[in-house]
Backbone as XML, in Angstrom:
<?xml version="1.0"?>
<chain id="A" units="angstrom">
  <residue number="1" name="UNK">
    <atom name="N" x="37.447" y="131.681" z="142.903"/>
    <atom name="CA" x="38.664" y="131.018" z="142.476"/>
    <atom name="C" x="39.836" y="131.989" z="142.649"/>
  </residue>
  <residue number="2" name="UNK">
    <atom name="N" x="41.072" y="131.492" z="143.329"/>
    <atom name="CA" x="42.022" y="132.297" z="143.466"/>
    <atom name="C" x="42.666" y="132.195" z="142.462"/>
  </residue>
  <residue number="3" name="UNK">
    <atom name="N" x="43.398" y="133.391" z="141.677"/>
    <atom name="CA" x="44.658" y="132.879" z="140.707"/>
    <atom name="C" x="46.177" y="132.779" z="141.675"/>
  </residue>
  <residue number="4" name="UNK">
    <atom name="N" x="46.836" y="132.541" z="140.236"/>
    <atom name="CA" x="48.365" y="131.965" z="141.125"/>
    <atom name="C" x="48.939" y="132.680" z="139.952"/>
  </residue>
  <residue number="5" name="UNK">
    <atom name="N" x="49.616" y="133.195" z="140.290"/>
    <atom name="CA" x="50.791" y="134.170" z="139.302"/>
    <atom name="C" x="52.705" y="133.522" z="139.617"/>
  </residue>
  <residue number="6" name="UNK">
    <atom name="N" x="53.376" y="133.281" z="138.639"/>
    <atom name="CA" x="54.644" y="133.345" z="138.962"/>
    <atom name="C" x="55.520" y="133.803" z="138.071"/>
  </residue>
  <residue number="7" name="UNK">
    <atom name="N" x="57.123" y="134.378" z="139.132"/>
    <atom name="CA" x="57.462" y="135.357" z="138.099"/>
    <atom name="C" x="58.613" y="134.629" z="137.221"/>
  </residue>
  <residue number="8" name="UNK">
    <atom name="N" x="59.019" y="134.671" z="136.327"/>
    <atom name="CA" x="59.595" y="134.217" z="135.664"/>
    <atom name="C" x="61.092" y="133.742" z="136.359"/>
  </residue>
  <residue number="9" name="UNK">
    <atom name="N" x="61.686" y="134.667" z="137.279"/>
    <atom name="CA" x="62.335" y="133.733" z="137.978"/>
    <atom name="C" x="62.008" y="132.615" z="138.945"/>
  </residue>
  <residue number="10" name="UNK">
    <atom name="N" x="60.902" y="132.581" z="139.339"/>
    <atom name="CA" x="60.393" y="131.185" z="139.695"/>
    <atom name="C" x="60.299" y="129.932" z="138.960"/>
  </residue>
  <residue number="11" name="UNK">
    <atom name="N" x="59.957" y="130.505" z="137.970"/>
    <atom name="CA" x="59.799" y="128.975" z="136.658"/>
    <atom name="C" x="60.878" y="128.792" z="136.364"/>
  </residue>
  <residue number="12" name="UNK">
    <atom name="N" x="62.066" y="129.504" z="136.700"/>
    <atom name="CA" x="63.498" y="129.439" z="135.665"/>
    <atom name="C" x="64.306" y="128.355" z="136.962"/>
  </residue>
  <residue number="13" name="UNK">
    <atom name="N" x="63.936" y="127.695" z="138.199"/>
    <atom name="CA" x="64.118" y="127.386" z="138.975"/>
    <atom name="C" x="63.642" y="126.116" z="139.119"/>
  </residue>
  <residue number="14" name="UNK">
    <atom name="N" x="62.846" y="125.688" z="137.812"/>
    <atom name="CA" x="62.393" y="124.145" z="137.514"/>
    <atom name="C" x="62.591" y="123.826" z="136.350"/>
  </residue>
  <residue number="15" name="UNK">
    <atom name="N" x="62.877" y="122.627" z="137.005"/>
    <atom name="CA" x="63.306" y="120.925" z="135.492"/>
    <atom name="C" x="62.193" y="121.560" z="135.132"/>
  </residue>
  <residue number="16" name="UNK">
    <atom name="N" x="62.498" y="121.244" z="133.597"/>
    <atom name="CA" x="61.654" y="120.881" z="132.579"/>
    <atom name="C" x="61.638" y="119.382" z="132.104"/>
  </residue>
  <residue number="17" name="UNK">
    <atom name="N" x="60.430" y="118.587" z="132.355"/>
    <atom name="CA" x="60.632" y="116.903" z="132.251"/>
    <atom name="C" x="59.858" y="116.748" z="130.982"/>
  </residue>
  <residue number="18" name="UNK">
    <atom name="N" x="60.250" y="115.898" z="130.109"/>
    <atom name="CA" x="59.100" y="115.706" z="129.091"/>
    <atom name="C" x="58.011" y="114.024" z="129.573"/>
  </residue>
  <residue number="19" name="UNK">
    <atom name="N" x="57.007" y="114.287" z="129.407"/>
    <atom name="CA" x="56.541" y="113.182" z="130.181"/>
    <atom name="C" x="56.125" y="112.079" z="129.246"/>
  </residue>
  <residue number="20" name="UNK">
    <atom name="N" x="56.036" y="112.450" z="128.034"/>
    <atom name="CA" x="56.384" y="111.053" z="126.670"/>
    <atom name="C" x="57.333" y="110.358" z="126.691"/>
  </residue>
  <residue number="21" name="UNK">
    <atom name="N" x="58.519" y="110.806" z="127.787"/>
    <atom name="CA" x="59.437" y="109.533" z="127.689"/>
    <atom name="C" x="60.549" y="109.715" z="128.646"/>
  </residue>
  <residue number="22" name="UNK">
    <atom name="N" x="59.820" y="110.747" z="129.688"/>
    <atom name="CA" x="60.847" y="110.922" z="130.883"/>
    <atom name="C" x="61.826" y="111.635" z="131.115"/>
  </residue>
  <residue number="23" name="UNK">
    <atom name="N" x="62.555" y="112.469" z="129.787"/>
    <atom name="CA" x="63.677" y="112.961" z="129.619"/>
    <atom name="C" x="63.586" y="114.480" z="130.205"/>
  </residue>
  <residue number="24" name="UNK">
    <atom name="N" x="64.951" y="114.478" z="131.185"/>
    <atom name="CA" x="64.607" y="115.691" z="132.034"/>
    <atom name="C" x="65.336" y="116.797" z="130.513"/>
  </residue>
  <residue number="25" name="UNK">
    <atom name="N" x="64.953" y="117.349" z="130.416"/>
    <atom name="CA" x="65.602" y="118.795" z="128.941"/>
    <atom name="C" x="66.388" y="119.699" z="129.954"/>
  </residue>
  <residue number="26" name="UNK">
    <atom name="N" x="66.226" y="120.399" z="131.042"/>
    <atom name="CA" x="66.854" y="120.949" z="132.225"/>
    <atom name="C" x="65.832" y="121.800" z="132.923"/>
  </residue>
  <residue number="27" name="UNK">
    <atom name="N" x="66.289" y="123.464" z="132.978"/>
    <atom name="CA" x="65.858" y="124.258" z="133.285"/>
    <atom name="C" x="65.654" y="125.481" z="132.480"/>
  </residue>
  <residue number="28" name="UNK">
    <atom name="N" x="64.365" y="125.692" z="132.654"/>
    <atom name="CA" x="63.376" y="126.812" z="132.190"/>
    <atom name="C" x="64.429" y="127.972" z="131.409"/>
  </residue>
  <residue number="29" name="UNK">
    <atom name="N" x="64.818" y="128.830" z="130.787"/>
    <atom name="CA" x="65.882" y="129.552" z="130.086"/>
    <atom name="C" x="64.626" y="130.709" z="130.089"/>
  </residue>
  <residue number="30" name="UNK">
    <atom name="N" x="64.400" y="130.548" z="129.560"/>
    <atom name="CA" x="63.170" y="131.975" z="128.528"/>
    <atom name="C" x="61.888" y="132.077" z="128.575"/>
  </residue>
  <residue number="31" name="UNK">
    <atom name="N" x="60.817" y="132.706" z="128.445"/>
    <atom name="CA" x="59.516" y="132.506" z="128.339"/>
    <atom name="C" x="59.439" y="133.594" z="126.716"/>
  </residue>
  <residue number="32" name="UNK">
    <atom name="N" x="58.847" y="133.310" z="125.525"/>
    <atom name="CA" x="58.509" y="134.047" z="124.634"/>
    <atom name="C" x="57.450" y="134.341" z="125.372"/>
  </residue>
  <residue number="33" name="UNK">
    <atom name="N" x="56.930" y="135.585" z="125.095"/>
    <atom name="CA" x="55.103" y="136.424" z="124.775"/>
    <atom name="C" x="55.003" y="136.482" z="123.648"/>
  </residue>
  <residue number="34" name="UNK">
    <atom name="N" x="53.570" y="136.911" z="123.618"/>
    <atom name="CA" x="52.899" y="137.656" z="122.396"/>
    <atom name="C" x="52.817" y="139.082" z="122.630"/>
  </residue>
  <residue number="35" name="UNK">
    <atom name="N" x="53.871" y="139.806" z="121.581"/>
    <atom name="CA" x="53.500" y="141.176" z="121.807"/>
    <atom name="C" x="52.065" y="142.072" z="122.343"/>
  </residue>
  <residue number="36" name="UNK">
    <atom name="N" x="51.164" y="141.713" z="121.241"/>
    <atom name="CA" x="49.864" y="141.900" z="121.052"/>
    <atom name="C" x="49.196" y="142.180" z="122.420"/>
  </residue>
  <residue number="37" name="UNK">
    <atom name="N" x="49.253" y="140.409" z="123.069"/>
    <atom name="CA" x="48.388" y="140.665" z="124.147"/>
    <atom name="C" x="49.333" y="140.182" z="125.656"/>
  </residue>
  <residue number="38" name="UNK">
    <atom name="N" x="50.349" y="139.684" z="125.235"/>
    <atom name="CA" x="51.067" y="139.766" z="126.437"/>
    <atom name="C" x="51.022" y="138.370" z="127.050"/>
  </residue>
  <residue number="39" name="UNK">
    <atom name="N" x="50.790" y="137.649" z="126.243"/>
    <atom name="CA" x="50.326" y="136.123" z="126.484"/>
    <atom name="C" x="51.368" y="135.020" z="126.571"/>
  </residue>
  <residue number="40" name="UNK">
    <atom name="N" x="52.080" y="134.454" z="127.519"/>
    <atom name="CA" x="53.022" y="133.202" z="127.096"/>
    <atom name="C" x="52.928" y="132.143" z="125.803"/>
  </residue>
  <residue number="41" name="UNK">
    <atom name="N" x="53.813" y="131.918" z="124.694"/>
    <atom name="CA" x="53.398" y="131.545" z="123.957"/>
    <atom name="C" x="54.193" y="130.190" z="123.596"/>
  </residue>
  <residue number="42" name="UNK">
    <atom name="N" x="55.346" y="130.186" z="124.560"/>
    <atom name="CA" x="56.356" y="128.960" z="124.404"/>
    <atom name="C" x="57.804" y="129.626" z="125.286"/>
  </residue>
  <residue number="43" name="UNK">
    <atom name="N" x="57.944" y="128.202" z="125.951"/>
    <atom name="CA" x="59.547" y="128.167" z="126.761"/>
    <atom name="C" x="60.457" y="128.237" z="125.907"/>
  </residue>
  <residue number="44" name="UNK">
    <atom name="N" x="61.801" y="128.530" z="126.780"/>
    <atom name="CA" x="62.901" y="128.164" z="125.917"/>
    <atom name="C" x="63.538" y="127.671" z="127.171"/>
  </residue>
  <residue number="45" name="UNK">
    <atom name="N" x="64.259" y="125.970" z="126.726"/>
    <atom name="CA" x="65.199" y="125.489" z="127.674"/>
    <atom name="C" x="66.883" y="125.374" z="126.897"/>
  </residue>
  <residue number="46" name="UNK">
    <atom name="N" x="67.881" y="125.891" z="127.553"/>
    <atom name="CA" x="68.671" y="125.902" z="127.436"/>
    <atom name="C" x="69.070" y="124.633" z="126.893"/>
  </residue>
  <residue number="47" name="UNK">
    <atom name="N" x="70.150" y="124.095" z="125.766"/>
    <atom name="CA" x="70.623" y="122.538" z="125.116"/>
    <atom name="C" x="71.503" y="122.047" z="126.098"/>
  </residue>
  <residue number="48" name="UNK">
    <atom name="N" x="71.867" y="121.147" z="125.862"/>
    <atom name="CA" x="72.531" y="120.476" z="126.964"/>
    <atom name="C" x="74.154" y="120.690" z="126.299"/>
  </residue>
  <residue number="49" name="UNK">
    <atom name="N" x="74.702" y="120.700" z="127.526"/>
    <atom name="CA" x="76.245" y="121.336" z="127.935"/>
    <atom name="C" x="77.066" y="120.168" z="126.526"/>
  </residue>
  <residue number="50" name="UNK">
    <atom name="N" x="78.225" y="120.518" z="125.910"/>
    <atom name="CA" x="78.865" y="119.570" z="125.121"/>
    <atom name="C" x="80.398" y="119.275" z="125.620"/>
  </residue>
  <residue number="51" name="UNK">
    <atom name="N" x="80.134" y="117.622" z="126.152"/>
    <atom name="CA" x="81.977" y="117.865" z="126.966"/>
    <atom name="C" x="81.838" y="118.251" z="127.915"/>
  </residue>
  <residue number="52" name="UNK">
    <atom name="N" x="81.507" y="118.684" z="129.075"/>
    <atom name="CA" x="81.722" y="119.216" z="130.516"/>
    <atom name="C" x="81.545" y="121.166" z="130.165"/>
  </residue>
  <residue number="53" name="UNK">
    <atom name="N" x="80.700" y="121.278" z="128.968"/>
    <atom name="CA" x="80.882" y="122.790" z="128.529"/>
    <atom name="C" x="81.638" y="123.244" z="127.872"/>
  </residue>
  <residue number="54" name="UNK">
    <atom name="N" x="82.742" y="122.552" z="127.517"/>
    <atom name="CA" x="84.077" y="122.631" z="126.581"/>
    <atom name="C" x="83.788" y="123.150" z="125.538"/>
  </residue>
  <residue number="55" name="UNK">
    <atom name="N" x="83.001" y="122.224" z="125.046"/>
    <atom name="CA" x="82.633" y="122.633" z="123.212"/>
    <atom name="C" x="81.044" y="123.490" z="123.365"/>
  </residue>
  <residue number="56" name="UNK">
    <atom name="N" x="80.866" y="124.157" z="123.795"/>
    <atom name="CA" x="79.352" y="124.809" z="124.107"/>
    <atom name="C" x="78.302" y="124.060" z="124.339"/>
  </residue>
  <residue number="57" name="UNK">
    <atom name="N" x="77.249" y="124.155" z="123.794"/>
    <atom name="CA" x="75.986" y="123.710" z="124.173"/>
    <atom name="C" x="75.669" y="122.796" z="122.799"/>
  </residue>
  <residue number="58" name="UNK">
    <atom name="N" x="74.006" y="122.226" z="122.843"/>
    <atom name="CA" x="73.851" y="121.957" z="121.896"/>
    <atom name="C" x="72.550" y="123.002" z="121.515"/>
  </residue>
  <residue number="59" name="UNK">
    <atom name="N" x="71.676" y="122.761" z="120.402"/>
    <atom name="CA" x="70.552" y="124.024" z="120.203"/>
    <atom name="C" x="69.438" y="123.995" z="121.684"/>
  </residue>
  <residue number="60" name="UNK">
    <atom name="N" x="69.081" y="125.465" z="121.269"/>
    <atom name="CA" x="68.208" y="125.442" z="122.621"/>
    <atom name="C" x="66.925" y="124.664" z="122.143"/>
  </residue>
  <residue number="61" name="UNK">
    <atom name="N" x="65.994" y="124.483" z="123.053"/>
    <atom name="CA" x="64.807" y="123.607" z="123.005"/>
    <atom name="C" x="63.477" y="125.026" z="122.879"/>
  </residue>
  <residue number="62" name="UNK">
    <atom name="N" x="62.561" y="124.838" z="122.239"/>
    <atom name="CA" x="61.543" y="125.632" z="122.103"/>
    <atom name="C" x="60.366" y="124.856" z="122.512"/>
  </residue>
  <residue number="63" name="UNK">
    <atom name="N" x="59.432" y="124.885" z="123.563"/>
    <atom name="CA" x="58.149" y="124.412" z="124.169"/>
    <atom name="C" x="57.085" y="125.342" z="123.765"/>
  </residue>
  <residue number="64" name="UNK">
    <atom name="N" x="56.415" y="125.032" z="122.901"/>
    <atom name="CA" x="55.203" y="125.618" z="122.767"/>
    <atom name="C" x="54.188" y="125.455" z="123.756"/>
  </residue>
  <residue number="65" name="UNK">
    <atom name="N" x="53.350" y="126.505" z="124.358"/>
    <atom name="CA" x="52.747" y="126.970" z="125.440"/>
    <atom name="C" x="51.693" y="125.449" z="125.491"/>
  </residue>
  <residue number="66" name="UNK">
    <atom name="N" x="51.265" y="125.130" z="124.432"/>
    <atom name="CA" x="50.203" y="123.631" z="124.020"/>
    <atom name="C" x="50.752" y="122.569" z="124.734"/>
  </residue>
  <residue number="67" name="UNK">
    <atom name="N" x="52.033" y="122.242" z="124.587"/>
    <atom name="CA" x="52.866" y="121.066" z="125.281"/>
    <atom name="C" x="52.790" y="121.188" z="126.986"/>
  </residue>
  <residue number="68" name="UNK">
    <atom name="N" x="53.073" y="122.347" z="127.589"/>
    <atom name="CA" x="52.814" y="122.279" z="128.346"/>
    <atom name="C" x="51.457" y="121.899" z="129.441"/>
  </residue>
  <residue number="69" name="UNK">
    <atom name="N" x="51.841" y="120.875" z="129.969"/>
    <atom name="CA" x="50.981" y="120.060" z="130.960"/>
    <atom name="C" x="50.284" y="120.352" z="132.295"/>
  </residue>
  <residue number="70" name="UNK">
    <atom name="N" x="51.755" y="120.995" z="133.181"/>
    <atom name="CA" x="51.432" y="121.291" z="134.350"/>
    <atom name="C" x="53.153" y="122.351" z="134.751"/>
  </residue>
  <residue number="71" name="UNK">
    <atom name="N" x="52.502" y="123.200" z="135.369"/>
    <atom name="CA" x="53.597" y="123.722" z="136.399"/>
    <atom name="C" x="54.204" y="123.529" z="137.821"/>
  </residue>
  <residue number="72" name="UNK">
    <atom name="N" x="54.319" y="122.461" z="137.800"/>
    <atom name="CA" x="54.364" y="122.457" z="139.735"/>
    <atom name="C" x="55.396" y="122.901" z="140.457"/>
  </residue>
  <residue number="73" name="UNK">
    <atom name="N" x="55.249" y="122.915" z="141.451"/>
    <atom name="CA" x="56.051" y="123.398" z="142.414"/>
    <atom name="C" x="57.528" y="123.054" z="142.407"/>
  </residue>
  <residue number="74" name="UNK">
    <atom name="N" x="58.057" y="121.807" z="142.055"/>
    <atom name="CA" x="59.450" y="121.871" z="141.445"/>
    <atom name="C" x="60.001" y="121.281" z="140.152"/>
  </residue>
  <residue number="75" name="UNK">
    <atom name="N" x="58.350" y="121.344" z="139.188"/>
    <atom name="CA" x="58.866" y="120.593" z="137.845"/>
    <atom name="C" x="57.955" y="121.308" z="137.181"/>
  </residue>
  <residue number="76" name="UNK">
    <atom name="N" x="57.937" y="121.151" z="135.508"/>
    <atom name="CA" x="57.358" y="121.591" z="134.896"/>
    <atom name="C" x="56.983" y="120.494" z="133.639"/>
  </residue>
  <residue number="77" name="UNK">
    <atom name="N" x="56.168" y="119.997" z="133.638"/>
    <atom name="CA" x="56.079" y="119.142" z="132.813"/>
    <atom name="C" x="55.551" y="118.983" z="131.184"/>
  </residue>
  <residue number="78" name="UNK">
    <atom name="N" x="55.955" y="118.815" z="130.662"/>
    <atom name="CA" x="55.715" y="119.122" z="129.183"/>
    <atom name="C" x="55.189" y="117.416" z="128.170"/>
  </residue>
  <residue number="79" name="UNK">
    <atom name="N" x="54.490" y="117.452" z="127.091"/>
    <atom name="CA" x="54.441" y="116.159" z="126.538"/>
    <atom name="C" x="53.915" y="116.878" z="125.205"/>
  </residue>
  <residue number="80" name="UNK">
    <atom name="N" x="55.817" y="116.118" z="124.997"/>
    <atom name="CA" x="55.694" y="116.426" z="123.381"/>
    <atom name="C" x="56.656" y="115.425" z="123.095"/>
  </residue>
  <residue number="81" name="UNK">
    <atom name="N" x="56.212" y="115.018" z="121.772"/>
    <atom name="CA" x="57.280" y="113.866" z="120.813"/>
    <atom name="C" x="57.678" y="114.587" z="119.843"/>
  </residue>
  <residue number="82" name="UNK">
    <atom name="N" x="58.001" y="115.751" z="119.739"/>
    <atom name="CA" x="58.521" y="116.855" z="118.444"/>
    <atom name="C" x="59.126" y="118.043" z="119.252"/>
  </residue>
  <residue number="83" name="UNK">
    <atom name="N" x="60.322" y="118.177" z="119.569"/>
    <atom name="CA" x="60.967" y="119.085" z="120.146"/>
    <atom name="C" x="61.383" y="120.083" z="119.171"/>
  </residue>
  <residue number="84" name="UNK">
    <atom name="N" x="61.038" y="121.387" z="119.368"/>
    <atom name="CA" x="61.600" y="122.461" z="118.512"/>
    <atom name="C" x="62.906" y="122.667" z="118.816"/>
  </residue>
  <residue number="85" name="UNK">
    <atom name="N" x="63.760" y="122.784" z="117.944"/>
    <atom name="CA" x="65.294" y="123.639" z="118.046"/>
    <atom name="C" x="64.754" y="124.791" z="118.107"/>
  </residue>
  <residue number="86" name="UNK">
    <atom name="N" x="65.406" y="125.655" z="118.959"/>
    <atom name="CA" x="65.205" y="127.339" z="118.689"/>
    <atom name="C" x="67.122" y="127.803" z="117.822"/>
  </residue>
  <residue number="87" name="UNK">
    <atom name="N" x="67.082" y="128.179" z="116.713"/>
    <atom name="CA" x="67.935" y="129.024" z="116.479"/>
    <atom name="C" x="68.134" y="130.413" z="116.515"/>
  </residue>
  <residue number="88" name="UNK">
    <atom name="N" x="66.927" y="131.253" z="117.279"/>
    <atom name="CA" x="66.993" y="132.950" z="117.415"/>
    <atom name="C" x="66.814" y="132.598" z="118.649"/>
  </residue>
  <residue number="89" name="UNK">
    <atom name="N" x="67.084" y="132.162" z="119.858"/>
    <atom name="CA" x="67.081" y="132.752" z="121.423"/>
    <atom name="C" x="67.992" y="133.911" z="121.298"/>
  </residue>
  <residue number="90" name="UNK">
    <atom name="N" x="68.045" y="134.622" z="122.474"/>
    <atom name="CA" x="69.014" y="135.918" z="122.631"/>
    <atom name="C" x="70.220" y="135.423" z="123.163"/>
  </residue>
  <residue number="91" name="UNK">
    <atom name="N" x="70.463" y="134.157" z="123.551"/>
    <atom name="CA" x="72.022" y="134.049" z="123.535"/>
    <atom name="C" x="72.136" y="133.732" z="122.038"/>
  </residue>
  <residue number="92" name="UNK">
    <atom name="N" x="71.687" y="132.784" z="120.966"/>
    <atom name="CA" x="72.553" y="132.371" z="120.083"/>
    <atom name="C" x="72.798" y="133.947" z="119.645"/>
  </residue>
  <residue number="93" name="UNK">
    <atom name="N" x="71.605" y="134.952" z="119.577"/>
    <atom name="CA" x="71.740" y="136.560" z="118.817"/>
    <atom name="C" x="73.003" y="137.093" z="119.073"/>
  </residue>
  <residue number="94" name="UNK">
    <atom name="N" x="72.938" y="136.962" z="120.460"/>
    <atom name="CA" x="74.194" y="137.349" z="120.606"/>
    <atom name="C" x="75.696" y="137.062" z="120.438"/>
  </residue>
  <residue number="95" name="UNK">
    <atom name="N" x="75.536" y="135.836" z="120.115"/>
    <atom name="CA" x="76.946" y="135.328" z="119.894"/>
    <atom name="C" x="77.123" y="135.282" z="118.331"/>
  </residue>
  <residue number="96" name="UNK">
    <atom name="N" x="75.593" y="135.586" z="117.646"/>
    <atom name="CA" x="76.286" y="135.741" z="116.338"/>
    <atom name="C" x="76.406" y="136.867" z="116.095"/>
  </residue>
  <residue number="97" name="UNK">
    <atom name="N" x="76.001" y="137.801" z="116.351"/>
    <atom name="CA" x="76.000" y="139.306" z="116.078"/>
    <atom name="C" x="75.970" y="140.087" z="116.722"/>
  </residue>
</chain>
């Protein structure tokens, strides 16, 4: 069996679709690990733009590694009916502190 490795700017280069109800969320933002062992443990997709970007974003989206379905070649598909808000990504960190 061959493996398939990709690097995080590859995944950051696909929709994220949720497939419970079709809704594209966008593109890939973040990958958390697990310190420990180095393990993917959940996405982060960027919120969607507010106003044409005017008024910022809305919260980012958190995908736990479980939701995820499939990676393909130009989508990433996820199925979940419970979307996490992330309030600690490293942009909100940064813009609060």
């Amino acid at each position: 069996m061959t493996e398939s490795y990709l690097s995080v700017t590859e995944l950051r280069a696909k929709d994220v679709v949720n497939i419970s109800d079709g809704y594209k969320l966008g593109y890939l933002h973040d990958v958390n690990f697990e310190s420990m062992e180095g393990r993917a443990v959940s996405f982060v997709v960027l919120g969607a733009r507010r106003f044409f970007g005017l008024f910022g974003r809305a919260e980012d989206y958190v995908i736990p590694w479980g939701d995820i379905k499939t990676i393909g070649e130009d989508v990433i598909l996820i199925d979940t009916k419970n979307i996490v808000h992330a309030k600690n990504t490293l942009r909100t960190r940064k813009r609060d502190g």
